[in-house]
Steps between C-alpha positions, in 0.01 A plus 500: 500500500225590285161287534214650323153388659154518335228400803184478362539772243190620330409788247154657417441709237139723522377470125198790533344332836636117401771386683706282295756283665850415346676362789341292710683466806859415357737366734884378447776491653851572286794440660817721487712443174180284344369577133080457517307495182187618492288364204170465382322598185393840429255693765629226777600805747898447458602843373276644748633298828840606342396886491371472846841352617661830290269702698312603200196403593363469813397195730170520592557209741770314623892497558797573282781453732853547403739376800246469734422885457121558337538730203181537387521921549823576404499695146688277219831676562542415865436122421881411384338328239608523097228429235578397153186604240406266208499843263899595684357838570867671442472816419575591139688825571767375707796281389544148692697642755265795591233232491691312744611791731191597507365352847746501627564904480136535617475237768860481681780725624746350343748731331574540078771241497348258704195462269708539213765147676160345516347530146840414334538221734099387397596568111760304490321169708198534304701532120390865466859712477478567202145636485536764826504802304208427263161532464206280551359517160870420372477132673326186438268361692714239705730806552219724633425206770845443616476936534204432665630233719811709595318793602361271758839301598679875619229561701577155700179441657376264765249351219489499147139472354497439079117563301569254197822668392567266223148496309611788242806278373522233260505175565828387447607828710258448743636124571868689538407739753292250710864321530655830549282618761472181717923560506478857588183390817774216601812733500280814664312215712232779601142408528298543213148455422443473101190501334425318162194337295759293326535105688820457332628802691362423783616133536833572378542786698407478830609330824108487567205614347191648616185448207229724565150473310211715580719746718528160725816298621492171355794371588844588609787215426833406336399468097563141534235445794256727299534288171540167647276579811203821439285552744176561326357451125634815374859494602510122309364670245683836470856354559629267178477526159367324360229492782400246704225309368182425732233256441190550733419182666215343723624287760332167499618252787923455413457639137495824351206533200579744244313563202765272290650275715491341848773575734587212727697645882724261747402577818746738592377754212087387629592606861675843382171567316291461857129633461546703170258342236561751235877489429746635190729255389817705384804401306774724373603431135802338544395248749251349245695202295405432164514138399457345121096427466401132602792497759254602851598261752330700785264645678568824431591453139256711256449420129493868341580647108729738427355855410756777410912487621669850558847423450695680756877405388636296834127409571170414283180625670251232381130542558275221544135413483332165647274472149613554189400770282406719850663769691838491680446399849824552647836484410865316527840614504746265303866556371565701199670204337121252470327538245122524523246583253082623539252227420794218714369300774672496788463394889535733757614399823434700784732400812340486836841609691473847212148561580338823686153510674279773579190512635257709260283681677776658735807486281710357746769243429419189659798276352873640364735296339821479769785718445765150704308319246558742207861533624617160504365425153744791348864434410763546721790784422 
């Protein structure tokens, strides 16, 4: 059993006199066995809550709890916790299997040949044999991280914590090791708390995930509930790409007036709006239809142009403006396989069951679309 607490975790730093807060009372709980990303853009306070979980920097208030025990004073190395760096940190003078010993040797009693079972046996899981007796400046990158992630495997730890491990590879490596390591977390099934800036990592990865902005919790949730259901403004914006597009909206009895079009609600989306007068009308890309021009049939068709399609292969990104000639207002996710040129017209339907609501002054969601609705609209396996 290894649950890993955060209860109202917070971190000040004293910049000459100023304190500057970069966690703001943080507070998750990760169950044994469960993968947690943390994301958030750059300067959101995720590397540091992960440090402070590491024991490399300290809490200034709050609770890290690891099995119901507070850990906020023990030193790094009486945590049982393994760290993987986003720069590897192996050292350069020692082969794989020195790198891997390492810790061990320092941190255990365990005798010469039971370190040396355990780094064969890690080599040999992780695809790594071969490279034991080499250096790190003799590997590749995607070979230094499997080093790096093996060094932390022998150690077997209660929790594994990982600082953007895969931002130094490639792209096409980087995908590959995402797949690997989600295998490795399943097979281990120890907790592990992995920080990233990347939403394709973080939705692909995780069994939750925990976005942080401003050193502040945003919202903890499966990556479907956080892309079908955010909480707030910014996680509707920061998860999807493309992102969701908002239109800022003045409600005006059972309609929705935005600077190009009027918005019509049933009653079921004018009661979820309650006393909010101010609201952001929200809809992902791919939840917008686009229709041949002259072909509106509803309320909540829109006659726009064309501006500029990014062919994406599977999927054309195609951005649209209500007048012709101006700026792209939002834009439309279609299959690869239509065609669609700048200058076309085209309406734009915008589905009341897709549609998210937020009220603009707070940034809280007022309306999601349903995730029973979402579900019985998707094929069956």
């Amino acid at each position: 059993m290894s649950e890993l607490v955060l209860d109202n975790v917070t971190k000040v730093f004293d910049d000459g006199g100023e304190d500057i807060v970069a966690v703001d009372e943080v507070s998750v709980d990760i169950a044994d066995g469960e993968f947690l990303v943390l994301v958030g853009p750059s300067g959101c306070g995720k590397s540091t809550t992960l440090r402070m979980i590491a024991g490399l920097e300290t809490v200034s208030r709050g609770e890290i709890r690891l099995d119901g025990q507070v850990i906020n004073g023990r030193p790094p190395r009486e945590r049982d916790i393994a760290m993987v760096f986003q720069s590897y940190a192996l050292y350069p003078h020692m082969t794989v299997r020195q790198n891997m010993s390492f810790g061990l040797e320092e941190s255990t009693e365990k005798s010469d040949d039971e370190i040396e079972s355990l780094v064969t046996e890690t080599g040999e899981m992780l695809g790594i044999s071969p490279l034991l007796d080499r250096k790190p400046g003799e590997l590749s990158g995607g070979q230094q991280q499997r080093v790096a992630l093996g060094r932390a495997i022998v150690r077997d730890p209660k929790v594994f914590l990982m600082d953007e491990p895969l931002s130094n590879l490639d792209a096409k490596l980087r995908s590959q090791m995402r797949t690997e390591l989600q295998r490795l977390q399943e097979d281990l099934d120890v907790t592990t708390v992995y920080v990233t800036h990347d939403q394709t990592e973080a939705m692909t990865m995780g069994d939750r995930i925990a976005i942080l902005n401003d050193g502040v919790l945003q919202q903890v949730a499966t990556p479907l509930e956080a892309y079908h259901q955010p909480a707030n403004l910014f996680v509707a914006g920061f998860i999807g790409e493309p992102s969701m597009n908002f239109f800022e909206t003045e409600l005006q009895g059972d309609r929705l007036v935005a600077e190009n079009f009027d918005y019509p609600l049933s009653q079921e989306t004018r009661e979820a709006v309650g006393d909010s007068t101010h609201v952001t009308l929200g809809v992902r890309p791919e939840d917008i239809e686009l229709l041949d021009s002259g072909s509106a049939s509803g309320d909540h068709d829109f006659e726009t142009v064309v501006d500029v399609v990014e062919p994406m292969g599977n999927e054309n990104n195609v951005y649209l403006s209500f007048e012709s000639g101006g700026d792209a207002d939002f834009v439309a996710t279609i299959t690869g396989m239509r065609s669609m040129e700048g200058g076309q017209p085209a309406v734009a339907r915008f589905p009341e069951s897709a549609i998210h609501l937020f009220d603009t002054d707070s940034g809280h969601a007022l309306k999601n679309r349903s995730l029973d609705e979402l579900e019985e609209t998707e094929p069956r396996l």
